[in-house]
PDB file with one MODEL, atoms N, CA, C and O in Angstrom:
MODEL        1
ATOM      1  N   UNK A   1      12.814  -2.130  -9.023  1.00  0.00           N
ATOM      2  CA  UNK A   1      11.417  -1.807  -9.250  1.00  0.00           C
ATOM      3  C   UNK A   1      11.304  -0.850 -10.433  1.00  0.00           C
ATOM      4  O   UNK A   1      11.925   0.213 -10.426  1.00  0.00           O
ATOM      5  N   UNK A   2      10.461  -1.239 -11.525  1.00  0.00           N
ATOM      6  CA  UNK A   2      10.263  -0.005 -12.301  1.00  0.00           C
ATOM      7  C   UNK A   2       9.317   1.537 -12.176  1.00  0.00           C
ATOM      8  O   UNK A   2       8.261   1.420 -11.555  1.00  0.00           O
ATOM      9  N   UNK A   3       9.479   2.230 -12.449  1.00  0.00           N
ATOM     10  CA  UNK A   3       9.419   3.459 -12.267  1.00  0.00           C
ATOM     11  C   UNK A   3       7.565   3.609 -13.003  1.00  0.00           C
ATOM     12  O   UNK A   3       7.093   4.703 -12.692  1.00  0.00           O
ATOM     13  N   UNK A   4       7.089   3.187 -13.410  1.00  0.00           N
ATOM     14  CA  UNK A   4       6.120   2.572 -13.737  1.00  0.00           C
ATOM     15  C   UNK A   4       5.056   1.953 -12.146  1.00  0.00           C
ATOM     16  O   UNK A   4       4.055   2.300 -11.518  1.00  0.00           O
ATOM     17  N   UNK A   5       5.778   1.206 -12.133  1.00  0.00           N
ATOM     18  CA  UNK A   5       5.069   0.368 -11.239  1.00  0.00           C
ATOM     19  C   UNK A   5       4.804   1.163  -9.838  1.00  0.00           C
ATOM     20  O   UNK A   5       3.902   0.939  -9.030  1.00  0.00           O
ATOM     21  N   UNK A   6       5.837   2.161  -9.766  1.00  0.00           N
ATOM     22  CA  UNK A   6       6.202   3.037  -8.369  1.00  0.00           C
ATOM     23  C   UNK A   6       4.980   4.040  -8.716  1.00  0.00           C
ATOM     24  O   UNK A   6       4.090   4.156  -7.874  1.00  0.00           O
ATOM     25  N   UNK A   7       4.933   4.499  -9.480  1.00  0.00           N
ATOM     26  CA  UNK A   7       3.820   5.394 -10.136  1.00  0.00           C
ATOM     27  C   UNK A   7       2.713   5.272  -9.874  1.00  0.00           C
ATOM     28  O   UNK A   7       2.023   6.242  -9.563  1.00  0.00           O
ATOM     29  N   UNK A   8       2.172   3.834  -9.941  1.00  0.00           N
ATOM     30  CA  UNK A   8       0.826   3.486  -9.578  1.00  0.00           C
ATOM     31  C   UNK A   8       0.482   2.651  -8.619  1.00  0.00           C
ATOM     32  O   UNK A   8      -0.630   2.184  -8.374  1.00  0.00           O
ATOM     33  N   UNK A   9       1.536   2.478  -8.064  1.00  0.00           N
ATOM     34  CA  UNK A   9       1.436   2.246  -6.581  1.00  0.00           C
ATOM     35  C   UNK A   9       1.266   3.846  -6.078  1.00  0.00           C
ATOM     36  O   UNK A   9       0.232   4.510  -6.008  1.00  0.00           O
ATOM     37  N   UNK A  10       2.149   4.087  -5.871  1.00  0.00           N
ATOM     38  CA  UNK A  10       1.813   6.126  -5.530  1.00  0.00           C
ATOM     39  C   UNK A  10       0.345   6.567  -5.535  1.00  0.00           C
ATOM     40  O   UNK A  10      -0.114   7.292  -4.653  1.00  0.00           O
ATOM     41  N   UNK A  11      -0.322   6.131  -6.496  1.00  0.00           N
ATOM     42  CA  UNK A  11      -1.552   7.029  -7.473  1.00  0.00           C
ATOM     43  C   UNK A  11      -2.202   6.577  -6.383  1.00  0.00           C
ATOM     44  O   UNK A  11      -2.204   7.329  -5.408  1.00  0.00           O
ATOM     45  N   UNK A  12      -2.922   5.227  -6.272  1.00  0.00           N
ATOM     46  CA  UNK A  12      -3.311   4.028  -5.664  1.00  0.00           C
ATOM     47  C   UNK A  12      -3.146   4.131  -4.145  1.00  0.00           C
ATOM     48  O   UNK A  12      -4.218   3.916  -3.581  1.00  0.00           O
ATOM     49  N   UNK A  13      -2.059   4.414  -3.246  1.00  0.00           N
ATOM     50  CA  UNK A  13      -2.260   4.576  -2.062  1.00  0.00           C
ATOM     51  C   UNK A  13      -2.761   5.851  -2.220  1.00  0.00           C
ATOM     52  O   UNK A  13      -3.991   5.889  -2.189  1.00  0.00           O
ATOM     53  N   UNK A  14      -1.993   7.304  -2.439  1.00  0.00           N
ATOM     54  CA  UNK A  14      -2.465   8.580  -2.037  1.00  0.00           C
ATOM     55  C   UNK A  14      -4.073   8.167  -2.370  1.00  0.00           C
ATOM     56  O   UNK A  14      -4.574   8.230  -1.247  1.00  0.00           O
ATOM     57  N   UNK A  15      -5.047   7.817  -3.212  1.00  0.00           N
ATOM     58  CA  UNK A  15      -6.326   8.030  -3.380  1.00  0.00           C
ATOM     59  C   UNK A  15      -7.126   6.647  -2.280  1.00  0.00           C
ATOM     60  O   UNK A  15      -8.307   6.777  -1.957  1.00  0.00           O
ATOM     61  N   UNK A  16      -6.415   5.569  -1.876  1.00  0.00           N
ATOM     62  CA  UNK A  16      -6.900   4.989  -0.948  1.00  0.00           C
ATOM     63  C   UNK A  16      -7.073   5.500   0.650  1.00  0.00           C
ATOM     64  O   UNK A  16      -7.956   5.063   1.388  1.00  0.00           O
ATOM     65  N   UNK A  17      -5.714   6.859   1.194  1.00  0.00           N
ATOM     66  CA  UNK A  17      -5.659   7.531   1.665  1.00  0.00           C
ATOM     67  C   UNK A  17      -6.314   8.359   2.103  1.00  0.00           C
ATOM     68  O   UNK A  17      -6.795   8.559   3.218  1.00  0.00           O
ATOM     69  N   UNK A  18      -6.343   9.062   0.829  1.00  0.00           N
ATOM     70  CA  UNK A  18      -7.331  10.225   0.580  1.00  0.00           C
ATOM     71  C   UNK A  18      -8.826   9.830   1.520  1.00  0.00           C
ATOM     72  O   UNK A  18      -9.277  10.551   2.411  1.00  0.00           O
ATOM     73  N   UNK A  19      -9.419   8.536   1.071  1.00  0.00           N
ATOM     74  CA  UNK A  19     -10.501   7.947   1.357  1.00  0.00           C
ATOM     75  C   UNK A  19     -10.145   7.591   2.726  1.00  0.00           C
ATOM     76  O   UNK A  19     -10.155   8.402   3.652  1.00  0.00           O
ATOM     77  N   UNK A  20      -9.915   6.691   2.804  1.00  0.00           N
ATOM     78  CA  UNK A  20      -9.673   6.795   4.654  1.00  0.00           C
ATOM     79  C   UNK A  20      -9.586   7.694   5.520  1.00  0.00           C
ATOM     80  O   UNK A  20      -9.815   7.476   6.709  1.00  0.00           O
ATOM     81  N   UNK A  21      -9.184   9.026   4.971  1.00  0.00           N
ATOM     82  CA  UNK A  21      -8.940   9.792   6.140  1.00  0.00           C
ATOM     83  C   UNK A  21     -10.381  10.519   5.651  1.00  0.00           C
ATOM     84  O   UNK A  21     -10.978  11.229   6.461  1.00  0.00           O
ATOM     85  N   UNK A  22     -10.695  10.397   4.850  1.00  0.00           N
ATOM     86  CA  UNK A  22     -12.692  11.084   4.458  1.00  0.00           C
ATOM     87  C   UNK A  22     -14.077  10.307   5.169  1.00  0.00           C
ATOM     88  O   UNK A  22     -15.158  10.708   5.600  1.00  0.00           O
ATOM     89  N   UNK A  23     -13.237   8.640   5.003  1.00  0.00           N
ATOM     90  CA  UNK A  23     -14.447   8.337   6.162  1.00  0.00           C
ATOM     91  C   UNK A  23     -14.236   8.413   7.908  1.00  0.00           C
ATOM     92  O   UNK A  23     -15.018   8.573   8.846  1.00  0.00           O
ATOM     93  N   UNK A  24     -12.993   8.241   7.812  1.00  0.00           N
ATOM     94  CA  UNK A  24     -12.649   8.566   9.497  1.00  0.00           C
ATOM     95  C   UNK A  24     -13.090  10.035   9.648  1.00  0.00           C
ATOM     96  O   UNK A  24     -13.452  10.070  10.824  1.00  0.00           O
ATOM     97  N   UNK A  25     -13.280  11.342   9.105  1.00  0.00           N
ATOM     98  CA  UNK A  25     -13.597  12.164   9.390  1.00  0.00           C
ATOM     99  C   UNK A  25     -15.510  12.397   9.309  1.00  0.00           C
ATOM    100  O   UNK A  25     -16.101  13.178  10.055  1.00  0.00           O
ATOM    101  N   UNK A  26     -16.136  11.616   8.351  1.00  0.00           N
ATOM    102  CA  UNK A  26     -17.739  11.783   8.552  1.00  0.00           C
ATOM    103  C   UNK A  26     -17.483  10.462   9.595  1.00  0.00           C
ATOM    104  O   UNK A  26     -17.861   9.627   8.772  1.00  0.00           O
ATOM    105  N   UNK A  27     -17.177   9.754  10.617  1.00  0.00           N
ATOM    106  CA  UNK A  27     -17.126   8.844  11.219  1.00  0.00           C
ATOM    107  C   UNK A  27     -17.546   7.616  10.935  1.00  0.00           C
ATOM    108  O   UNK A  27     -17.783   6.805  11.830  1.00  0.00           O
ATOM    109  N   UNK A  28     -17.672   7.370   9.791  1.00  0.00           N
ATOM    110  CA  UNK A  28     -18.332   5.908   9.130  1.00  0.00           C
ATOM    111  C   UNK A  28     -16.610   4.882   9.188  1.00  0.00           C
ATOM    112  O   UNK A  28     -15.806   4.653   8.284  1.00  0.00           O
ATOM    113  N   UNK A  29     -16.607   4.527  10.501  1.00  0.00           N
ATOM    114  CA  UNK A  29     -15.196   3.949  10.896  1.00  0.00           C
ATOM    115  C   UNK A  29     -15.397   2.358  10.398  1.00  0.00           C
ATOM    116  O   UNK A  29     -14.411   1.673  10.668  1.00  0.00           O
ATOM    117  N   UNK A  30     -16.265   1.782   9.858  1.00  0.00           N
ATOM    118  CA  UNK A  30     -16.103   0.366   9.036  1.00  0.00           C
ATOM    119  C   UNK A  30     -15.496   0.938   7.945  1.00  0.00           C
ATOM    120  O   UNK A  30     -14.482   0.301   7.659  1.00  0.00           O
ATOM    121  N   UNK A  31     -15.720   2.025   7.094  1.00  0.00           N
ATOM    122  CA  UNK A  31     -15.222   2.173   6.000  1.00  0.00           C
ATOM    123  C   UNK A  31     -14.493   2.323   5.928  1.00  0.00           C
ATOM    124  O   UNK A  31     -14.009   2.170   4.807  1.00  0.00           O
ATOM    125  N   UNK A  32     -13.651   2.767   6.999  1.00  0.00           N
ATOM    126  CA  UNK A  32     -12.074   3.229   7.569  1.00  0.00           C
ATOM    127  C   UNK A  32     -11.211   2.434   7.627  1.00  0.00           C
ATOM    128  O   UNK A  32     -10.078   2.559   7.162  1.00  0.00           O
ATOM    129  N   UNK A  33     -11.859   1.102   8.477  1.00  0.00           N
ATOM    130  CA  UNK A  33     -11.233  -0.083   8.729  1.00  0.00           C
ATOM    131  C   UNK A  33     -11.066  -1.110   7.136  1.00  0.00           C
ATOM    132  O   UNK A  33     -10.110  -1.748   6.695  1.00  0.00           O
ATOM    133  N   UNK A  34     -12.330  -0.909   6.656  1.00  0.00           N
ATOM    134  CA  UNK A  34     -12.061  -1.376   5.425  1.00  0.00           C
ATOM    135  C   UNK A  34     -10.557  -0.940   4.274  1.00  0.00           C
ATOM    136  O   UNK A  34      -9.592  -1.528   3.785  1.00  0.00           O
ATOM    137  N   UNK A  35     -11.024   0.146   4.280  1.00  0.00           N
ATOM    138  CA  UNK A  35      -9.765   0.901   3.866  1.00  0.00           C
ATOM    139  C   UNK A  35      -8.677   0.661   4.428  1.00  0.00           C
ATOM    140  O   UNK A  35      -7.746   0.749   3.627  1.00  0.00           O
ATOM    141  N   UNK A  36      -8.369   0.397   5.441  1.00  0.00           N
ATOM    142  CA  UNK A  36      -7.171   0.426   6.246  1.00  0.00           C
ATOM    143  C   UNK A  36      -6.583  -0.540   5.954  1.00  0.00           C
ATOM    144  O   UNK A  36      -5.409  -0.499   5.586  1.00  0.00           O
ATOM    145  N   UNK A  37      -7.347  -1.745   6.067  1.00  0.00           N
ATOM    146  CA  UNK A  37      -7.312  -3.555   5.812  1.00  0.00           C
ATOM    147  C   UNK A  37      -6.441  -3.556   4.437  1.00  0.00           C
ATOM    148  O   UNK A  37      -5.366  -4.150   4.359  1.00  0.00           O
ATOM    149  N   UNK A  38      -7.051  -2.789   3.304  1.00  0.00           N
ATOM    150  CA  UNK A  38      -6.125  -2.380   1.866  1.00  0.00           C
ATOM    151  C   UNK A  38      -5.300  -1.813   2.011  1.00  0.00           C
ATOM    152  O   UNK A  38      -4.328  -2.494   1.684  1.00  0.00           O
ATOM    153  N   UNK A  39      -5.079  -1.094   2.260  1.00  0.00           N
ATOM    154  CA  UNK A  39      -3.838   0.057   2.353  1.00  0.00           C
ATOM    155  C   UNK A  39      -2.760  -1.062   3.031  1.00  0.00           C
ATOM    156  O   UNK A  39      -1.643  -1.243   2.545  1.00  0.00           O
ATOM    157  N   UNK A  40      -3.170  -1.663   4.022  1.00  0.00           N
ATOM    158  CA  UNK A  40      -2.073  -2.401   4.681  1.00  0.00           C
ATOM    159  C   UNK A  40      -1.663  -3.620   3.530  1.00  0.00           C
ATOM    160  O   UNK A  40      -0.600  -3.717   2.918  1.00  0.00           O
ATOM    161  N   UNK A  41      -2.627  -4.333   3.466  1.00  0.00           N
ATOM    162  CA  UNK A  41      -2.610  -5.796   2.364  1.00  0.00           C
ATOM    163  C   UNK A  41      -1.840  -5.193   1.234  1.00  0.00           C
ATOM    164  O   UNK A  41      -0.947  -5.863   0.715  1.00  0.00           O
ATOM    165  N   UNK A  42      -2.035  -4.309   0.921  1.00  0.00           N
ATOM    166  CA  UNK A  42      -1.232  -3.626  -0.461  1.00  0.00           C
ATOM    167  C   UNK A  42       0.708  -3.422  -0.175  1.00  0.00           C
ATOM    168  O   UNK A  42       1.718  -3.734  -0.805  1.00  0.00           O
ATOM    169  N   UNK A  43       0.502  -2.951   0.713  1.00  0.00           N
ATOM    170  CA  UNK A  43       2.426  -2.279   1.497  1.00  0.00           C
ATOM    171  C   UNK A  43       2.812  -3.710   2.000  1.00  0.00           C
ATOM    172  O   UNK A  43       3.953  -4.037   1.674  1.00  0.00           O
ATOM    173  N   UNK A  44       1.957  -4.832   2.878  1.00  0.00           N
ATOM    174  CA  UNK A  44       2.187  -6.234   2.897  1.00  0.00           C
ATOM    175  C   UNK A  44       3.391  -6.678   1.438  1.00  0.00           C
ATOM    176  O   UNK A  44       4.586  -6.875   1.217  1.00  0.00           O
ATOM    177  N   UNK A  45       1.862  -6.638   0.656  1.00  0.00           N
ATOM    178  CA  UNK A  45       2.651  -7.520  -0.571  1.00  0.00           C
ATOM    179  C   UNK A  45       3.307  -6.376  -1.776  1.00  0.00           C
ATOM    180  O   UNK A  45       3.608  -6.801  -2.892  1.00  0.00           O
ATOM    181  N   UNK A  46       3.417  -5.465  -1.555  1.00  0.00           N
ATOM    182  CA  UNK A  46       4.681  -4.901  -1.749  1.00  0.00           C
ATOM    183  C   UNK A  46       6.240  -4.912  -0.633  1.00  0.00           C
ATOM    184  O   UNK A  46       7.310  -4.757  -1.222  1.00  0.00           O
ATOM    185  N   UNK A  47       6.254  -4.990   0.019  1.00  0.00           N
ATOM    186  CA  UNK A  47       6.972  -5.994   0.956  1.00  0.00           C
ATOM    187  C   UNK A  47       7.461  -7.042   0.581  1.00  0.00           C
ATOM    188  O   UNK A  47       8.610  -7.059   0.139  1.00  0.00           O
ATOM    189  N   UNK A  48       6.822  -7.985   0.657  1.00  0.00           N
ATOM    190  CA  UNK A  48       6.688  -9.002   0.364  1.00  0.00           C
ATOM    191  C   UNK A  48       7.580  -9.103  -1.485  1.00  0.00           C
ATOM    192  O   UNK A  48       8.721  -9.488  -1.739  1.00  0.00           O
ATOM    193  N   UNK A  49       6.725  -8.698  -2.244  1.00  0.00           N
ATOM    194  CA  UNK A  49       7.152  -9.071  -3.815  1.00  0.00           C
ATOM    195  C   UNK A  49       8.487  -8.490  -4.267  1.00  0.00           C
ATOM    196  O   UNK A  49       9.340  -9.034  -4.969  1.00  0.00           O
ATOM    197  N   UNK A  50       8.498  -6.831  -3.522  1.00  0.00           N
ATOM    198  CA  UNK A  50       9.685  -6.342  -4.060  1.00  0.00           C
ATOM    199  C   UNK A  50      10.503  -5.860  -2.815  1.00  0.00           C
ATOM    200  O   UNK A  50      11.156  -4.997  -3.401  1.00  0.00           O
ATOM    201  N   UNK A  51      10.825  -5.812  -1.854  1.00  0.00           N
ATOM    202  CA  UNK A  51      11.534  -5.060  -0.923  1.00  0.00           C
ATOM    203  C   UNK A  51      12.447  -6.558  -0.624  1.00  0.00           C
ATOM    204  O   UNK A  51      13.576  -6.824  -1.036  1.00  0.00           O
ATOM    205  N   UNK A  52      11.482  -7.453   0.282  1.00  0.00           N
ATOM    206  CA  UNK A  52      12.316  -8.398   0.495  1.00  0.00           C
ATOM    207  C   UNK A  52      12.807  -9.384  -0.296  1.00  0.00           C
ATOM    208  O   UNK A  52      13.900  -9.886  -0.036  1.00  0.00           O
ATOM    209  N   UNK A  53      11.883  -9.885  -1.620  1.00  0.00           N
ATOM    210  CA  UNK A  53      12.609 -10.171  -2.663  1.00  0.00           C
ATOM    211  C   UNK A  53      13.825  -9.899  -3.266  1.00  0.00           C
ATOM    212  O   UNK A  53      14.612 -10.705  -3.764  1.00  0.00           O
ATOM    213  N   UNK A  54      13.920  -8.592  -3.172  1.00  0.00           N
ATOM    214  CA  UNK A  54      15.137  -7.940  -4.095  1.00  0.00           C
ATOM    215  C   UNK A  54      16.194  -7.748  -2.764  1.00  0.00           C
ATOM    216  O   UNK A  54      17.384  -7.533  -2.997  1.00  0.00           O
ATOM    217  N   UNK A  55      15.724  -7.832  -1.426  1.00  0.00           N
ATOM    218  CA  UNK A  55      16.890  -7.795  -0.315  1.00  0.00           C
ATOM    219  C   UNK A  55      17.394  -9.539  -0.161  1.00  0.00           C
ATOM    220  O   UNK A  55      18.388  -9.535   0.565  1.00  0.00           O
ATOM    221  N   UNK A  56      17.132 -10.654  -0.491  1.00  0.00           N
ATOM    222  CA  UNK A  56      17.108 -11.682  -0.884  1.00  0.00           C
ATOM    223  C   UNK A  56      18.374 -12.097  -1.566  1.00  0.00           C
ATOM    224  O   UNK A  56      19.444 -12.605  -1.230  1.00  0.00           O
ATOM    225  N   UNK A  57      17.734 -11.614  -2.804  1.00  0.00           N
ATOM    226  CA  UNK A  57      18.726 -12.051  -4.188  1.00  0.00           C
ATOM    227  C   UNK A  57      20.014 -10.995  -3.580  1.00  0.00           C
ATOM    228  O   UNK A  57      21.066 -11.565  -3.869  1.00  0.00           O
ATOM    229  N   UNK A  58      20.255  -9.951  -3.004  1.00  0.00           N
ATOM    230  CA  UNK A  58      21.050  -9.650  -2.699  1.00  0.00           C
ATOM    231  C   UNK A  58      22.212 -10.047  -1.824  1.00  0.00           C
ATOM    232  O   UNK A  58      23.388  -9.693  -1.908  1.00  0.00           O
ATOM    233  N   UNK A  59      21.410 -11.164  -0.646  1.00  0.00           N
ATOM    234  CA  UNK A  59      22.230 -11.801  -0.156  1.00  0.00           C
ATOM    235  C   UNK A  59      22.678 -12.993  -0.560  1.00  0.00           C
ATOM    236  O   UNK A  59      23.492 -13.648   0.091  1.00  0.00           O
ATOM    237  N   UNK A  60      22.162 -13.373  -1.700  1.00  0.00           N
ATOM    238  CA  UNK A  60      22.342 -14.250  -2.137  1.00  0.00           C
ATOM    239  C   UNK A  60      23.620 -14.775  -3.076  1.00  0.00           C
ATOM    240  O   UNK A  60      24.216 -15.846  -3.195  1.00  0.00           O
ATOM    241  N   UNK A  61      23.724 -13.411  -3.695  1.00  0.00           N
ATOM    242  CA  UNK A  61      24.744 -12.826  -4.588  1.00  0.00           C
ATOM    243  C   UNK A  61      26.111 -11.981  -4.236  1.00  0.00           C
ATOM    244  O   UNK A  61      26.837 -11.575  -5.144  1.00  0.00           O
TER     245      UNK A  61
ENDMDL
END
């Protein structure tokens, strides 16, 4: 993974974060869930593109 890419993934959750835990606290819990739905879909397909990808080619090799 480049060091780049880790960067703004980083930026990108902490501020999706940030937000989720701001509407779970004024209790507007759709916005929460909304948020949540991303935060997950995002770590999914990071999963997905680079974790098990690159655990893959490893067994492969």
């Amino acid at each position: 993974m480049e060091k780049n890419f880790i960067e703004e993934f980083n930026k990108e959750f902490k501020k999706m974060y940030f937000n989720y835990n701001k509407a779970v606290s004024e209790n507007d819990y759709d916005t929460a869930i909304e948020i949540g739905e991303k935060i997950l879909q995002g770590l999914i397909k990071i999963s997905r593109e680079y974790i098990l990808s690159s655990s893959c080619r490893n067994l492969i090799f």
